[in-house]
N, C-alpha and C positions, 0 to 999 in steps of 0.2 A: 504494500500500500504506500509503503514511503515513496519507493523509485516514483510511482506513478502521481505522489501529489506533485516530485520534483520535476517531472513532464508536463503536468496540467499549469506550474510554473514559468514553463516557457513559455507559453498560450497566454499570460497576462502579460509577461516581455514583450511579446511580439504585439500585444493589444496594443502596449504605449507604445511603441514606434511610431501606430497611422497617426496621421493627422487630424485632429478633429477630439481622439479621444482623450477623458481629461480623468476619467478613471477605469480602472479596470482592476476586479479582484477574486479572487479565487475563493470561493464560497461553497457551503455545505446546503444537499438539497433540499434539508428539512428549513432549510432559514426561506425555502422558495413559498410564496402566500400564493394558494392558488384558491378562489373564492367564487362561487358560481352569480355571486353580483357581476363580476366583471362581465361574465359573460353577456349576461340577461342585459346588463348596460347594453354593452354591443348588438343584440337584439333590436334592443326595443326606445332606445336613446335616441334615434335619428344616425347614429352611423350612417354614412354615406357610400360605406361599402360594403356592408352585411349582404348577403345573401346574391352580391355582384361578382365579387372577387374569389378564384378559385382561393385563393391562402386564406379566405377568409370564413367564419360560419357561416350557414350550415357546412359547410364542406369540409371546414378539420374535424377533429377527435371532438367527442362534447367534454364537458369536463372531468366527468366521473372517469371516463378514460383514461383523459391524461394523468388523472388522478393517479391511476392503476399504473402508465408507464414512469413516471415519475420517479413513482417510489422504487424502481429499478436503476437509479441512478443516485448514485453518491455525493457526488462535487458537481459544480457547474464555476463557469466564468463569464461574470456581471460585468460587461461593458457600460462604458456610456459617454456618448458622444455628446459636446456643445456648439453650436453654430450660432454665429453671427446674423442677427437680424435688421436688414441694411433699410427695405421694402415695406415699414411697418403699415402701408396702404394695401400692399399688393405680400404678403408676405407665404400667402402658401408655394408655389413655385419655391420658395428659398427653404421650407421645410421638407416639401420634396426631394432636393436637390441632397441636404444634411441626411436624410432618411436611409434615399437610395446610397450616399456614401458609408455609412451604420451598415446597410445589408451588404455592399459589398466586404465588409471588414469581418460580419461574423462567417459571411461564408470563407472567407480566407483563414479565420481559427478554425471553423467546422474541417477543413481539408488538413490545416495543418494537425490538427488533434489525431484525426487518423491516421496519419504520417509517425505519430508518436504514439499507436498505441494503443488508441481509444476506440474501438471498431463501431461503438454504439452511439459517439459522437452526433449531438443534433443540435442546431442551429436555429433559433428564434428571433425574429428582429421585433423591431418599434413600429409599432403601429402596422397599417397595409401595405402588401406588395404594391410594390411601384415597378415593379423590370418594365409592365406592358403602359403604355398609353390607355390603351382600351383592352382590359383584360376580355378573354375570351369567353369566357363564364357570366358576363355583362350580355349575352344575346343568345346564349345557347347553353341550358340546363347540364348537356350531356358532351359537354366541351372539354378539349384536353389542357394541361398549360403549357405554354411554348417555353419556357427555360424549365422544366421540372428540374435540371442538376440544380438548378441556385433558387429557385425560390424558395422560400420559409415563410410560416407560417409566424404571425406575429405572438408575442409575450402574452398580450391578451385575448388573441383569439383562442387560445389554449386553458384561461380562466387564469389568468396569473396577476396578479395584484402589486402591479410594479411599485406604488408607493411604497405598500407595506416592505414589500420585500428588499427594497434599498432602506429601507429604513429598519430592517432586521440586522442589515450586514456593514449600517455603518456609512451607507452611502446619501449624500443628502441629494434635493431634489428640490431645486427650489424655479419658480414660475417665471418668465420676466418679459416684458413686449419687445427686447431686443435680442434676443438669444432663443435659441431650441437647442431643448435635452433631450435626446433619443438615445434610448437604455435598451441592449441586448441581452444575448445571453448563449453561451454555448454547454449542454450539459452533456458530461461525459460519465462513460462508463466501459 
């Protein structure tokens, strides 16, 4: 178990190297809050891409699932990226942009985790997939996704309670009209 927390260590080295990210820590997965409010949020809140977006519900796991996969996984590594917000009129396009930078980052731990060892390795980003413009699942029920290697499904479509859970392991999270925080996660096992 040591070697491998000393491997899941590398994977928070390599987190601070990208750009963008301002923490990253290697956490235990019982400190993960997963709460079936988030989900029902994402339901029934006005989300804008429930039931649009392949990575998004109904399409992932519900939560009692992931419930179930979860608890087959030990440690995870809590990213989290902050971006500059220039656009406070027009500022979604720049949340977008920070977003899709966060997914490309955990899928580059998600690849490297398995390089090291972690064959169970999975990858969650912040908020919805952004790879498509107009995801395929948006006009056709029984639609495939066009990047399945890299998309991920988000923290919260999974029922995860990303307050909580940075604020189990120590990570703070705080709101601001000039900046976006988008917080990942890679759990390995």
């Amino acid at each position: 178990m040591l070697a491998e927390v000393e491997k899941a260590k590398e994977l928070v080295d390599m987190a601070l190297s990208f750009n963008g990210i301002v923490e990253a820590k290697l956490i235990h997965s019982r400190d993960i809050v997963v709460d079936e409010r988030v989900r029902f949020q994402c339901s029934y809140s006005g989300c804008r891409d429930y039931g649009r977006k392949l990575m998004c519900p109904p399409h992932t796991p519900g939560v009692d699932e992931f419930k179930k996969i979860l608890s087959s996984y030990y440690m995870a590594v809590l990213v989290q990226l902050e971006g500059a917000i220039v656009n406070k009129d027009n500022w979604e396009p720049e949340t977008d942009r920070w977003a899709l930078q966060l997914h490309d980052i955990i899928y580059k731990l998600e690849k490297k985790a398995f390089s090291l060892g972690f064959p169970f390795a999975a990858g969650l980003i912040g908020g919805s997939c952004k790879l498509c413009k107009d995801c395929p699942g948006e006009n056709d029920t029984n639609a495939k996704c066009l990047h399945r290697e890299k998309a991920r499904p988000s923290m919260e479509a999974m029922g995860i309670d990303v307050l909580s859970t940075c604020k189990n392991t120590g990570i703070k999270v705080e709101f601001s009209p000039t900046k976006v925080i988008w917080t990942g996660m890679v759990l390995l096992a």
